[in-house]
C-alpha positions as CSV (number, residue, x, y, z in Angstrom):
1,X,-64.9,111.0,211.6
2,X,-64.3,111.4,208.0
3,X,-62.1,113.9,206.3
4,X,-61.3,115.2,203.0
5,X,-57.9,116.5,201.5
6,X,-56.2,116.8,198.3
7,X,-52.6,115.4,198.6
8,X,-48.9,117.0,197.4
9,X,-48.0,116.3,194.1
10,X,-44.3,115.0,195.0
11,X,-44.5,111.5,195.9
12,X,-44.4,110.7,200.2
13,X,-42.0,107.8,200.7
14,X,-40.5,109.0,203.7
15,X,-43.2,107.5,206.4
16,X,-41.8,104.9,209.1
17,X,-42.9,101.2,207.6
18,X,-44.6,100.7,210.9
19,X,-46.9,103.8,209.9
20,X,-47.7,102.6,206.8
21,X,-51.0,101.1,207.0
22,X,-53.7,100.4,204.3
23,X,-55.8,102.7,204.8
24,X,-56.3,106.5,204.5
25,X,-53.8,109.1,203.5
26,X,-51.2,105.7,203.3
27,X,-53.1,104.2,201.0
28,X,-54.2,107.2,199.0
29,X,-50.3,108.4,199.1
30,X,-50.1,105.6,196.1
31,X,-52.2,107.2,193.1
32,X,-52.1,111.0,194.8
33,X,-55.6,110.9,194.6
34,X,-58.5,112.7,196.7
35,X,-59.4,110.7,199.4
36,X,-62.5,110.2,201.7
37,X,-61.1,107.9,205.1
38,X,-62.6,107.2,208.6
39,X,-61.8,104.8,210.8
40,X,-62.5,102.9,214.7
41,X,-59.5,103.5,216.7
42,X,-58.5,101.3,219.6
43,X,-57.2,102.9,223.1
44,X,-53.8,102.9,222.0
45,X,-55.2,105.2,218.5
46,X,-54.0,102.5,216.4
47,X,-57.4,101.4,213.6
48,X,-58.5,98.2,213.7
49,X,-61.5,99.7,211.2
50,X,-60.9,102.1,208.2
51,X,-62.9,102.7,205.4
52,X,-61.0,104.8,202.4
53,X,-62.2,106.1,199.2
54,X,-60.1,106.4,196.6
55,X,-61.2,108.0,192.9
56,X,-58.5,109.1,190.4
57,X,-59.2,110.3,186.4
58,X,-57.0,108.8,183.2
59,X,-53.3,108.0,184.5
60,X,-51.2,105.0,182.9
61,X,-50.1,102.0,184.6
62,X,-48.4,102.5,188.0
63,X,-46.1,100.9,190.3
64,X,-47.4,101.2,194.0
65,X,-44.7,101.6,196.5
66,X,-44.0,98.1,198.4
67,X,-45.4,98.4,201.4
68,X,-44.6,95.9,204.9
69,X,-46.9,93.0,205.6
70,X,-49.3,93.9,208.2
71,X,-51.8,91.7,210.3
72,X,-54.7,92.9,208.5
73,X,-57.5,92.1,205.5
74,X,-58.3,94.7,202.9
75,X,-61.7,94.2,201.2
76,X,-61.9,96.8,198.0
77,X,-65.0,97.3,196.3
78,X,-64.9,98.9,192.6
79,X,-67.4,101.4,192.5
80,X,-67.2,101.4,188.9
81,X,-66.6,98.0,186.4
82,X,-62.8,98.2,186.5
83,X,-61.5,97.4,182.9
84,X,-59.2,93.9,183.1
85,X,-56.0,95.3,181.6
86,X,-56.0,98.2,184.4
87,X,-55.2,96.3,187.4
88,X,-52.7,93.4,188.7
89,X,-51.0,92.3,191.3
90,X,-48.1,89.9,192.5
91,X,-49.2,88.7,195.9
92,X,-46.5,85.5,197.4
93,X,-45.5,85.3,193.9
94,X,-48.8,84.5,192.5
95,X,-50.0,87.0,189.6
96,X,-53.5,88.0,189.8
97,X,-55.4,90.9,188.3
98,X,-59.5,91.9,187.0
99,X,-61.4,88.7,186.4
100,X,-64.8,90.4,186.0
101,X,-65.4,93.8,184.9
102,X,-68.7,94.5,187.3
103,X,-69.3,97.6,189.0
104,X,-69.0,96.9,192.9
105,X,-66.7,93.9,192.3
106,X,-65.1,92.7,195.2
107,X,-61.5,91.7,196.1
108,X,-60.1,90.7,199.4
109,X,-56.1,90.6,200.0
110,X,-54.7,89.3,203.0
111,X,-51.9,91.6,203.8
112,X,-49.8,89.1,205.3
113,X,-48.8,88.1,201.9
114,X,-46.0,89.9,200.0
115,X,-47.6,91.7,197.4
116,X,-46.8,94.4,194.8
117,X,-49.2,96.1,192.9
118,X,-49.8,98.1,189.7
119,X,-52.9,99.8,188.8
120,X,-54.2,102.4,186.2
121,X,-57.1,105.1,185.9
122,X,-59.9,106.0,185.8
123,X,-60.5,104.0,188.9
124,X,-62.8,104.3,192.2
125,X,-62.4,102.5,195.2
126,X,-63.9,102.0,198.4
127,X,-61.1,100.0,201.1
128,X,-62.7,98.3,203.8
129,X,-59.4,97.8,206.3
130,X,-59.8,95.2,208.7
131,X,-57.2,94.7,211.7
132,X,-56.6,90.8,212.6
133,X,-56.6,91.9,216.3
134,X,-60.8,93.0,215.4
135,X,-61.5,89.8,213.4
136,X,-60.3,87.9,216.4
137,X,-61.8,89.7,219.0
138,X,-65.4,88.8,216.3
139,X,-64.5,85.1,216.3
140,X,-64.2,85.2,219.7
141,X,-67.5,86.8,220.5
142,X,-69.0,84.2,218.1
143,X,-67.3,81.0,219.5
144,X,-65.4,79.9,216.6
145,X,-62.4,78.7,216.7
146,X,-59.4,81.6,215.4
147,X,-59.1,81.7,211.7
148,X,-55.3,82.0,210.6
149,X,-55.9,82.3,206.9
150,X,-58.3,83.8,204.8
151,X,-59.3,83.2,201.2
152,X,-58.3,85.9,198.7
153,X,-60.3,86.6,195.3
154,X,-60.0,88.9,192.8
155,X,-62.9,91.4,191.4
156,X,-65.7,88.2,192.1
157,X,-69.4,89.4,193.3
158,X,-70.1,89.6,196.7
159,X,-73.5,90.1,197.3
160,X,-73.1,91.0,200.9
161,X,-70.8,93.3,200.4
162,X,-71.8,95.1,197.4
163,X,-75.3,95.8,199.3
164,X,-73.2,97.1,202.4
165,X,-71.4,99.3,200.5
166,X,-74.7,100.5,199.2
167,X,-76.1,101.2,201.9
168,X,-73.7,103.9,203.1
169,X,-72.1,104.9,199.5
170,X,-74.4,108.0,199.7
171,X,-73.0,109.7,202.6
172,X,-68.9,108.6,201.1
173,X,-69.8,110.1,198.1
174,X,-71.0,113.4,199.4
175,X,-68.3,113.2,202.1
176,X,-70.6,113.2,205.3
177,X,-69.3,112.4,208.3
178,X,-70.2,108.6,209.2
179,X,-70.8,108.3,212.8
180,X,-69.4,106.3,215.8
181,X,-72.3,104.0,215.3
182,X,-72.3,103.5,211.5
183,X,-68.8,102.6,211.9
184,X,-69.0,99.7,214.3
185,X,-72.1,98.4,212.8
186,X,-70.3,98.3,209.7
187,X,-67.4,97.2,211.0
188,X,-69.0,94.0,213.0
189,X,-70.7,93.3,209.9
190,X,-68.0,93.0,207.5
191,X,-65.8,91.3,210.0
192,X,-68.5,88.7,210.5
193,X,-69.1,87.6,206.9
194,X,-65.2,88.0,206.4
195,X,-64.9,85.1,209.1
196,X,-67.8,82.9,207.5
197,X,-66.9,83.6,203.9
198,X,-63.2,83.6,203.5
199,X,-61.9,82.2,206.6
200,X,-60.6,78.8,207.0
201,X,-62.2,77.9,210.2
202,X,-64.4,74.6,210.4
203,X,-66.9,76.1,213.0
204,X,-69.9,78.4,211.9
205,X,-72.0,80.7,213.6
206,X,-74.5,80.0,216.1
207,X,-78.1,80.3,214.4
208,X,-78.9,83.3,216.7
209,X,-82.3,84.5,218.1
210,X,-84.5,87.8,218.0
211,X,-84.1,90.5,220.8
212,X,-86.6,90.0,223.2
213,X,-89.8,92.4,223.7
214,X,-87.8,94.6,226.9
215,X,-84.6,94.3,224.6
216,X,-86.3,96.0,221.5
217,X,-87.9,98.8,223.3
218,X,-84.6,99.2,225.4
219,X,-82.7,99.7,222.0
220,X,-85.2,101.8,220.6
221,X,-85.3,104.8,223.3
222,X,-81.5,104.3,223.3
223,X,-81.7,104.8,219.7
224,X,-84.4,107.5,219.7
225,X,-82.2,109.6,222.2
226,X,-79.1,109.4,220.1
227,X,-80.7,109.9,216.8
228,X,-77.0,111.7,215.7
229,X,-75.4,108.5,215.8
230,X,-72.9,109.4,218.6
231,X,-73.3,106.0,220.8
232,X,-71.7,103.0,220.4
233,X,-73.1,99.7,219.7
234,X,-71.5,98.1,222.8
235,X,-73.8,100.4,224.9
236,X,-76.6,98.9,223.1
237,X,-75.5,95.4,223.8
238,X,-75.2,96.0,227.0
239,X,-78.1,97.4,227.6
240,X,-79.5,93.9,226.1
241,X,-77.5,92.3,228.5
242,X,-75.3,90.8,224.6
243,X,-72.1,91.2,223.4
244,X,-71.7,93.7,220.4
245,X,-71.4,91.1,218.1
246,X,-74.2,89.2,219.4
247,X,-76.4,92.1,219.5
248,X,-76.1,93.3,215.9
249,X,-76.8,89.8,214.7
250,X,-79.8,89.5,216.9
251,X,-81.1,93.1,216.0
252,X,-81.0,92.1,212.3
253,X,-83.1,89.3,212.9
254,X,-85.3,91.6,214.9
255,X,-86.0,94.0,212.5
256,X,-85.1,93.4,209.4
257,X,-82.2,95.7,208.5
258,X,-78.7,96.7,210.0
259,X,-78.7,98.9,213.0
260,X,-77.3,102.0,211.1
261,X,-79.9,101.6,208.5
262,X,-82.9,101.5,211.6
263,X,-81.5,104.6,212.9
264,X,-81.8,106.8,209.6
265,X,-85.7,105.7,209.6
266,X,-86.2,106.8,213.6
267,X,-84.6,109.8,212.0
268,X,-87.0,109.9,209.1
269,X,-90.3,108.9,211.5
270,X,-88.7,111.8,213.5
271,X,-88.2,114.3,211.1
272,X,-92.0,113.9,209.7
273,X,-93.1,114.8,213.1
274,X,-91.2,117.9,213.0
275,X,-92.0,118.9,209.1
276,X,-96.0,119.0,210.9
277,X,-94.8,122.4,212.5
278,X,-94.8,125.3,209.9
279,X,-92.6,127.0,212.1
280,X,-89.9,125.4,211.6
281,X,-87.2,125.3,208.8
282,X,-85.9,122.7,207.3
283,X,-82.2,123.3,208.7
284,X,-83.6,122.8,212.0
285,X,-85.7,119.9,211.1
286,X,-82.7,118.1,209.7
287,X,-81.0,118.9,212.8
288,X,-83.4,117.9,215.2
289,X,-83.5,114.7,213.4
290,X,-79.9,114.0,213.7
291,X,-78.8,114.9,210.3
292,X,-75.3,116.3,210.3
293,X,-76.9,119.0,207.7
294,X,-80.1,120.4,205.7
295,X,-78.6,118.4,202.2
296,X,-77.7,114.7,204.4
297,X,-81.2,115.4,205.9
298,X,-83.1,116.0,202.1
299,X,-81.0,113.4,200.2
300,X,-81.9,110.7,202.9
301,X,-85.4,111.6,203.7
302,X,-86.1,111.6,199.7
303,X,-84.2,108.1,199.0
304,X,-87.0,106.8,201.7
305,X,-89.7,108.5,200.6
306,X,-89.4,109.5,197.2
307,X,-90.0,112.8,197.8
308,X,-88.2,116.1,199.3
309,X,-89.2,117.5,202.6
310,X,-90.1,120.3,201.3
311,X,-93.1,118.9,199.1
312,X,-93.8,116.3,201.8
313,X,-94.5,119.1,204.2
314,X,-96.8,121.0,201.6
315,X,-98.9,117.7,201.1
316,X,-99.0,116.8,205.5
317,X,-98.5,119.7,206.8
318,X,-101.0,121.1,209.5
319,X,-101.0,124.9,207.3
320,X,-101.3,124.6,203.9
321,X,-99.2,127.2,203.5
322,X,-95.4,126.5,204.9
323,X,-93.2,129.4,205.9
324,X,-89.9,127.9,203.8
325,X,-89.2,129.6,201.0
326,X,-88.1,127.0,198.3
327,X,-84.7,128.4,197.6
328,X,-83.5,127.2,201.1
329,X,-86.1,124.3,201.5
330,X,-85.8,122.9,198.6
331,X,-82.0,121.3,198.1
332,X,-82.4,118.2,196.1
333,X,-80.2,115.5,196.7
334,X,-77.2,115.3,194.5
C-alpha cells in the first residue's frame, strides 16, 4: 500500500548496507524529500517491486551517499524535463548525466554497477525498482533464456514506459493507495519490456494469443467481484488455466488495455449503474464502485468521461432532481 511521510532533516546514514535498497524511504533518505513508495513483497517481506516518488524544490548540486551494489534494475522516469547541468552520475567509472531534457525521460541503471551520483533541484521522480530474482522468475515464465546484463541509458524516450507511468501517475500524485492488483500488473509489465528492451538475451517472446471466450468471461466476474483491486493477478491466471505472465500478455491482446486500466472502466460501467439511483450519494457510489474515496472515484470517472458524476447523474438520472447537494457531490478532480 502506499504511504506518505515527510523525513528528518539530519541526514540517516546509520542503516545496515544490506537494508539499503533503492527504493522508498532508502532512496528518498538522499535529497530528504517527500516521498510517495509502494511495493510487492515476497514471503520473506523482502520487495522484488517498488515504485517511489520523489519531488524536491531549488537545492544545489548534491552528493548521494554510496550505496552497495544490489541485484536489481532501477527504471526513473522524470516527471518533469530535467535541465542537463542538474544530474550525473559515475556508474563503473563511466560518467553519464541528462542527454535530453523531455518530461517523462527515461533512465534505467543496473545496480550491479558501482555508481555514485550527484543530482540537483527542482526535480521529480518516479523509481520503478525491479528485483533480479522478479525479472528471472518473468523470463522464465516467458521461455527465454536468463538475461545477465541489461542495457543502461540515460534520460532517452521510452514510449512504453512514459505511457505506463501515465496511466497510474494520477493516483501517485494524489497519493492513493495503488492496489495489490495495480501493482503486479505493473510490475509484470515493466519487467517484460525490461527483458525485451534492455536485456541481452537472444530469445524473444512468444507471439501470444487472445484469452479464450470461457477465459474472458471467467476474468470478468473475477474482476467484477473484486472491483477494489484486492486480488492478485495470479488468481486470474489461474483461473485461465495461464501463468501470470502469460495471462497479462494474453489479456492485453484480448482487450485492448492493461488489466489495471480494465478494471477502473468495470468500476466506471459500475458506478453509472449506481449514479441511476437518486438515493444514493456519491461517497457511497464511489465506494460501491471500488474507489478507495469520493475524490479517486470523481477524478477517474471524469478523466473517462469528461464529466463529473455529479452532472452525469443530473443529465441520466432516473429523477431529474438528485438528492446530492453540490458541495459534497461535486469535488472536481485536482
Amino acid at each position: 500500500m502506499a504511504r506518505k511521510q515527510s523525513l528528518p532533516k539530519e541526514p540517516l546514514s546509520t542503516r545496515p548496507d544490506h537494508d539499503r535498497k533503492f527504493y522508498g524511504a532508502n532512496l528518498a533518505e538522499v535529497f530528504r524529500t517527500p516521498l510517495y513508495d509502494c511495493s510487492l513483497k515476497t514471503v520473506s517481506g523482502v520487495p522484488d517491486f517498488a515504485l517511489t516518488r520523489l519531488k524536491g524544490g531549488s537545492m544545489e548540486m548534491q552528493r548521494a551517499p554510496a550505496y552497495p551494489e544490489d541485484r536489481a534494475m532501477l527504471i526513473c522516469v522524470a516527471l518533469a524535463p530535467t535541465p542537463v547541468d542538474r544530474w550525473r552520475a559515475r556508474i563503473s567509472g563511466q560518467e553519464v548525466g541528462v542527454s535530453h531534457s523531455i518530461a517523462f525521460a527515461t533512465t534505467v541503471i543496473d545496480l550491479m554497477k558501482p555508481m555514485e551520483m550527484w543530482a540537483a533541484g527542482p526535480f521529480d521522480y518516479l523509481h520503478y525498482y525491479l528485483s533480479r530474482d522478479l525479472l528471472d522468475r518473468v523470463a522464465a515464465d516467458n521461455r527465454i533464456e536468463l538475461v545477465d546484463s541489461f542495457r543502461m541509458v540515460f534520460f532517452e524516450r521510452d514510449l512504453v514506459v512514459a505511457q505506463l507511468t501515465k496511466t497510474i501517475l494520477s493516483q501517485v500524485r494524489n497519493r492513493e493507495p495503488l492496489n495489490m492488483l495495480t501493482l503486479e500488473d505493473v510490475s509484470l509489465l515493466v519487467s517484460t519490456h525490461l527483458l525485451q528492451h534492455y536485456g541481452n538475451s537472444k530469445g524473444i517472446l512468444r507471439a501470444q494469443p487472445s484469452l479464450e471466450s470461457w477465459q474472458k468471461i471467467r476474468t470478468e466476474e473475477m474482476l467484477r467481484a473484486h472491483l477494489e483491486g484486492e486480488i492478485r493477478i495470479a488468481a486470474l491466471a489461474t483461473a485461465c488455466q495461464l501463468s501470470p505472465s502469460h495471462f497479462s500478455r494474453c489479456f492485453r491482446q484480448s482487450f485492448g488495455t492493461s488489466v489495471h486500466q480494465w478494471l477502473i472502466k468495470l468500476r466506471i460501467d459500475t458506478a453509472k449503474n449506481l449514479l441511476r439511483e437518486a438515493e444514493l450519494n456519491l461517497a457511497e457510489v464511489g465506494f460501491r464502485s471500488g474507489f478507495c474515496d469520493q475524490a479517486a472515484f470523481t477524478r477517474a470517472f471524469t478523466t473517462l468521461e469528461g464529466t463529473t458524476p455529479f452532472r452525469w447523474r443530473k443529465l441520466n438520472g432516473r429523477s431529474a432532481v438528485t438528492t446530492d447537494h453540490l458541495v459534497s457531490g461535486e469535488l472536481l478532480p485536482r
